[in-house]
C-alpha positions in Angstrom: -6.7 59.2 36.4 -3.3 60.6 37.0 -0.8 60.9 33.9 1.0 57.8 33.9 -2.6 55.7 34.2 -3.6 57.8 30.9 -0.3 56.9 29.1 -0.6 53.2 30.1 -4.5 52.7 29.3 -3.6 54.2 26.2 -1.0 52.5 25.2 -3.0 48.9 26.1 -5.8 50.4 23.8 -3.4 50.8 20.7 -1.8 47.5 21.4 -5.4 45.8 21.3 -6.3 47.8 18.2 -3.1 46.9 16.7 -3.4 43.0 17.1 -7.1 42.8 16.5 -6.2 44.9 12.8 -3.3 42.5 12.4 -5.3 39.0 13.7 -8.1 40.5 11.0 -5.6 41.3 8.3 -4.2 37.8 8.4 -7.7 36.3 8.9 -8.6 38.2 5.4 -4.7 37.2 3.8 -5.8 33.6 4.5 -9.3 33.1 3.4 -8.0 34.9 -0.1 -4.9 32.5 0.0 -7.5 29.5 0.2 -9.8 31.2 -2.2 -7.3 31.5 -4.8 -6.0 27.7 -4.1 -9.4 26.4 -4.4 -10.0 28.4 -7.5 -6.6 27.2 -9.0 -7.9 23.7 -8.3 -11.2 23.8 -9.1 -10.0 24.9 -12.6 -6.7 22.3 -13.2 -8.3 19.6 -11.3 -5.8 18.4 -8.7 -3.7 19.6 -5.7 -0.8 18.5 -8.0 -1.8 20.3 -11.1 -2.1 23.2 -8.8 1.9 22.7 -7.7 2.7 22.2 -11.2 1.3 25.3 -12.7 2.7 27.1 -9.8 6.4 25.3 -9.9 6.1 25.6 -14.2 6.1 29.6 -13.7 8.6 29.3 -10.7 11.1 26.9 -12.8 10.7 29.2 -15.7 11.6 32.2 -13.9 14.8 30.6 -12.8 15.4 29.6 -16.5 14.4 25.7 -16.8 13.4 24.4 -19.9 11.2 21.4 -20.0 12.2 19.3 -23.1 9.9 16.9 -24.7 11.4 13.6 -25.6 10.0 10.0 -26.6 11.2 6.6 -26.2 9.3 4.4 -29.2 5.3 5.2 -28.6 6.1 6.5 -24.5 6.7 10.2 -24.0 8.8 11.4 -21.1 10.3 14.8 -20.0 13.8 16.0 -19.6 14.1 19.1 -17.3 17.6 21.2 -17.7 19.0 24.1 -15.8 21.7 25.7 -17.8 24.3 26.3 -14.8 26.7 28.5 -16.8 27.2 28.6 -20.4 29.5 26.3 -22.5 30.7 25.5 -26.0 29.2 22.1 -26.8 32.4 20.2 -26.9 33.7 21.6 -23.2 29.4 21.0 -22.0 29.9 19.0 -17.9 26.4 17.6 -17.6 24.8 16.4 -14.2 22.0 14.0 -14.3 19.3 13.6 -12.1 16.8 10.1 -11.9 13.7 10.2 -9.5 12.1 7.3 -8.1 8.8 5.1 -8.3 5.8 8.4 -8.2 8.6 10.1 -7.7 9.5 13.5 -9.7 12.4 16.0 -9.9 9.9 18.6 -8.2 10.1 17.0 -5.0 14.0 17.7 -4.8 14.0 21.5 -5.4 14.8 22.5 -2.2 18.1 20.2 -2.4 19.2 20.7 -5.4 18.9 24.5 -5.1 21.1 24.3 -1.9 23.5 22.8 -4.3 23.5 25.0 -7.3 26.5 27.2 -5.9 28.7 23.7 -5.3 27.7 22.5 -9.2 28.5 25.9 -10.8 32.1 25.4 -8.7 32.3 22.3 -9.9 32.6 23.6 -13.2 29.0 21.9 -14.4 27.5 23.8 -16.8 23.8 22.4 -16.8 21.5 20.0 -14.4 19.2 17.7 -16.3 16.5 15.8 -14.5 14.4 12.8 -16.0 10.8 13.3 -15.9 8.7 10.0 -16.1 5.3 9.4 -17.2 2.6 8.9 -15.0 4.8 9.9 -12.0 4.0 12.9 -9.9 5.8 15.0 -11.9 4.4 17.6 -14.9 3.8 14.4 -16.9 1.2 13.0 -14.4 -1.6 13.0 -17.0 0.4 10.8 -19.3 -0.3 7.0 -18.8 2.8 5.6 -16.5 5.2 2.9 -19.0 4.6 -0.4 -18.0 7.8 -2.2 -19.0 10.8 -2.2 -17.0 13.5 -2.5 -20.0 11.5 0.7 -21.6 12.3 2.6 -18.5 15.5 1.8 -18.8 16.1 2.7 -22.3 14.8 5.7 -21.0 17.3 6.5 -18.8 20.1 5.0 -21.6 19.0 7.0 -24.0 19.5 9.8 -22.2 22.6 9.1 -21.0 24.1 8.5 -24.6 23.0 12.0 -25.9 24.1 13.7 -23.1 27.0 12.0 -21.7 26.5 13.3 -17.7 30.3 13.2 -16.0 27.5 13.0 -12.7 24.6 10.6 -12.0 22.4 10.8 -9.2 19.8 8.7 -8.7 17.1 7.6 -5.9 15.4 4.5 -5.2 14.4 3.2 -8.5 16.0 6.2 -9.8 19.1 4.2 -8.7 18.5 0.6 -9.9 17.7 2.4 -13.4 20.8 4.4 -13.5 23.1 1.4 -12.4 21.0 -1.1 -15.0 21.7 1.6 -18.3 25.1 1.6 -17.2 25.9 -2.1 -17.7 24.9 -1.9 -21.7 25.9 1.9 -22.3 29.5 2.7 -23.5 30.2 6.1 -21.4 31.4 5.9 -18.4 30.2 8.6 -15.9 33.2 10.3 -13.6 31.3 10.4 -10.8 27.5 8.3 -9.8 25.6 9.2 -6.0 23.0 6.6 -5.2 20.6 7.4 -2.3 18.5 4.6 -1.2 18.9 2.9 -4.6 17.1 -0.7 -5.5 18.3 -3.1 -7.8 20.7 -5.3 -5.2 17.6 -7.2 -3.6 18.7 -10.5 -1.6 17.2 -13.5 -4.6 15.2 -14.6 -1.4 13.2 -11.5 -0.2 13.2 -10.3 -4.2 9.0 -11.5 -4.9 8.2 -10.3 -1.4 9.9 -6.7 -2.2 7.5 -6.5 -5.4 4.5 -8.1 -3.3 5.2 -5.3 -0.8 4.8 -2.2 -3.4 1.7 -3.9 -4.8 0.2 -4.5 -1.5 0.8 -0.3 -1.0 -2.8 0.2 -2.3 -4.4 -1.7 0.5 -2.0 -0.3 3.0 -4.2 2.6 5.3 -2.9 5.8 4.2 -1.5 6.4 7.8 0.2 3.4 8.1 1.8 3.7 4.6 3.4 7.1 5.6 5.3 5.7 9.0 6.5 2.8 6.6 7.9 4.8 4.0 9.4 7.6 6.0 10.6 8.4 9.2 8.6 11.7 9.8 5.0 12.0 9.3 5.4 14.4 6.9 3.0 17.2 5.9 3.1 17.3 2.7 2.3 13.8 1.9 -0.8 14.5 4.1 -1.3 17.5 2.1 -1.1 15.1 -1.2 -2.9 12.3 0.6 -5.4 11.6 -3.0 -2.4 11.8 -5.5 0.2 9.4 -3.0 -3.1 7.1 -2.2 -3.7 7.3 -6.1 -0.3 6.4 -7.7 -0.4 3.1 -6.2 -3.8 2.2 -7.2 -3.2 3.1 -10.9 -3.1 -0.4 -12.7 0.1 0.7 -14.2 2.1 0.0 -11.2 0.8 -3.1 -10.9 2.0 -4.3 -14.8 5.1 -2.1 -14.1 6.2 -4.8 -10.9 4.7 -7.5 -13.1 7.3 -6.8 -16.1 10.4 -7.2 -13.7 12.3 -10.6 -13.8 15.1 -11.7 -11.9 17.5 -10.9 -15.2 16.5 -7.2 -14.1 18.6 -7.4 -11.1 22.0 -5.9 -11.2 24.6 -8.0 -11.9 27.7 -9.3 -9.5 30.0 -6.9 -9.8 31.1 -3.1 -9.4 29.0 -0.1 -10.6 30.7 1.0 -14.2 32.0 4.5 -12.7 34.9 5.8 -11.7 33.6 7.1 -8.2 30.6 5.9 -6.8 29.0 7.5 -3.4 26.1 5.3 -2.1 23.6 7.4 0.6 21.0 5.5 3.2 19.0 6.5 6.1 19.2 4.1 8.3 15.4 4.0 9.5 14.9 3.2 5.8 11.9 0.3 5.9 10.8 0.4 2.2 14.1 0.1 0.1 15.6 -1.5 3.6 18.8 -0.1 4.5 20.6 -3.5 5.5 20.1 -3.9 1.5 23.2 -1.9 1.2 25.6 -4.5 2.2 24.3 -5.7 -1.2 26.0 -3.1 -3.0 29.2 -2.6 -0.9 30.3 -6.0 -0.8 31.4 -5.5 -4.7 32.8 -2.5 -4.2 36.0 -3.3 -1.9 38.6 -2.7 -4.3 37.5 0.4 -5.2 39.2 3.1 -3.5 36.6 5.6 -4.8 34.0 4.0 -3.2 32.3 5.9 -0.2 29.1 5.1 1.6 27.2 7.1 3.9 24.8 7.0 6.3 21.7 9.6 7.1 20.6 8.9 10.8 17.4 8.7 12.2 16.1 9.3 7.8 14.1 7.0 6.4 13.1 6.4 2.7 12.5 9.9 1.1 15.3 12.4 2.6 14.2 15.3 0.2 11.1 15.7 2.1 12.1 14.3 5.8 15.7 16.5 5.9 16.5 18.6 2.4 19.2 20.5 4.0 21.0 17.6 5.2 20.8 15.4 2.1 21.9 18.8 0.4 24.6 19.2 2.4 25.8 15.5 2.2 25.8 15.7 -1.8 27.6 19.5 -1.5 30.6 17.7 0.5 30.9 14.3 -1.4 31.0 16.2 -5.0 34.0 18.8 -3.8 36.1 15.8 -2.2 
């Protein structure tokens, strides 16, 4: 075997050993990845406990503090990110309202992409609403039942801390616009994305009949309805998504809404209001959004976009592009 043959057989021998000792080593770093996953669930119950206690330590680190609050008998949490730090009288509050299962946890990814635009902004903390019952780090509490309590909710949130910004999705949005016709402040600033609450009166009963009849919906089928993508990580959650919508709760919760619920005729109390929709949207349909622009044509703060080829949850089909969309419309 001349020389070169040597060198080259050699050289195909480390190479082997080398990728075998790394196919091994990352054969090993997985099984102890899955063996501490399953252990983490095995002891806190759920896939979702296990993202909680993981996202708790995570949010921590980065300095969130999760604040206890009640409304009557029904707790509910309120998650806020000091931003920079401010006297309480000179205090620029942003205020974030998640949707039906929904929790602020699912919108990390945006909302860090935006952190940078906030701060420049001149914010000095992000607050998010945490709901009970939800898939949020209130999951174990029983979900409120009554529409107006939910709203009271949100108002009374709203009156302590006076947010100049209000973002909102799905219901997130209907609750946000709903406090806003009995509340006396008046935000500078609201972004809806996907937002309920201007439902034509006829397809009104069949929109509630639709989120009830979620629970009979195959789990496969209910993912292609309510977003674009097939997304992993609702297949990763499949039991707690499959679960929400089972929970008696929801049902009462649908029950307790009445026509009177539905936002009135007229233009969202703000002084600039951004409305967001992907246009694949088949759960909170995005032709619905004539519903809410045809009020708003003599306001010249008004701007409504459109997220292409995005269906109902954004933060999980396209975060950087819902990021990026809030980023531009908040430095205009």
């Amino acid at each position: 075997m001349s020389r070169n043959q040597r060198e080259t057989f050699l050289r195909w021998v480390s190479r082997g050993l080398f990728e075998t000792a790394k196919y091994r080593l990352g054969q090993e770093a997985k099984a102890m990845r899955d063996e501490f996953t399953q252990r983490l669930q095995d002891r806190l119950g759920s896939k979702t406990r296990v993202l909680h206690f993981l996202l708790r330590y995570g949010l921590k680190f980065k300095g969130v503090q999760f604040i206890h609050r009640n409304q009557g008998d029904a707790p509910f949490g309120l998650l806020k990110l000091t931003l920079k730090p401010a006297a309480f009288s000179q205090k620029k509050s942003a205020l974030f309202v998640p949707g039906i299962g929904d929790s602020p946890l699912s919108w990390v990814a945006p909302y860090a992409i935006c952190e940078k635009a906030l701060k420049k902004e001149g914010f000095s903390e992000f607050l998010s609403l945490d709901f009970p019952g939800f898939n949020g780090f209130l999951s174990d509490k029983t979900m409120v039942t009554s529409f107006d309590v939910m709203v009271s909710m949100v108002k009374s949130t709203i009156d302590t801390t006076r947010p100049s910004l209000m973002i909102g999705h799905s219901l997130g949005g209907w609750l946000i616009a709903k406090a806003l016709e009995s509340t006396q402040h008046k935000p500078d600033h609201v972004i809806l994305i996907a937002p309920s609450g201007h439902v034509p009166e006829n397809e009104r009963e069949a929109f509630g009949q639709l989120i009830l009849n979620q629970k009979n919906m195959p789990f496969e089928e209910r993912v292609k309805w309510i977003t674009r993508t097939n997304h992993r990580i609702l297949k990763l959650f499949k039991k707690e998504f499959e679960g929400f919508f089972e929970k008696p709760e929801v049902e009462q919760f649908i029950k307790s809404i009445t026509h009177d619920h539905f936002l009135k005729p007229e233009p969202l109390r703000t002084k600039r209001f951004t409305l967001i929709w992907g246009d694949e949207d088949q759960f909170v349909q995005y032709r619905w959004a004539k519903e809410w622009t045809r009020f708003e044509g003599n306001n010249p703060f008004f701007t409504f976009l459109t997220l292409n080829r995005v269906g109902h949850i954004p933060q999980l089909e396209t975060p950087v592009k819902i990021a990026f969309m809030i980023k531009r419309v908040l430095s205009v």
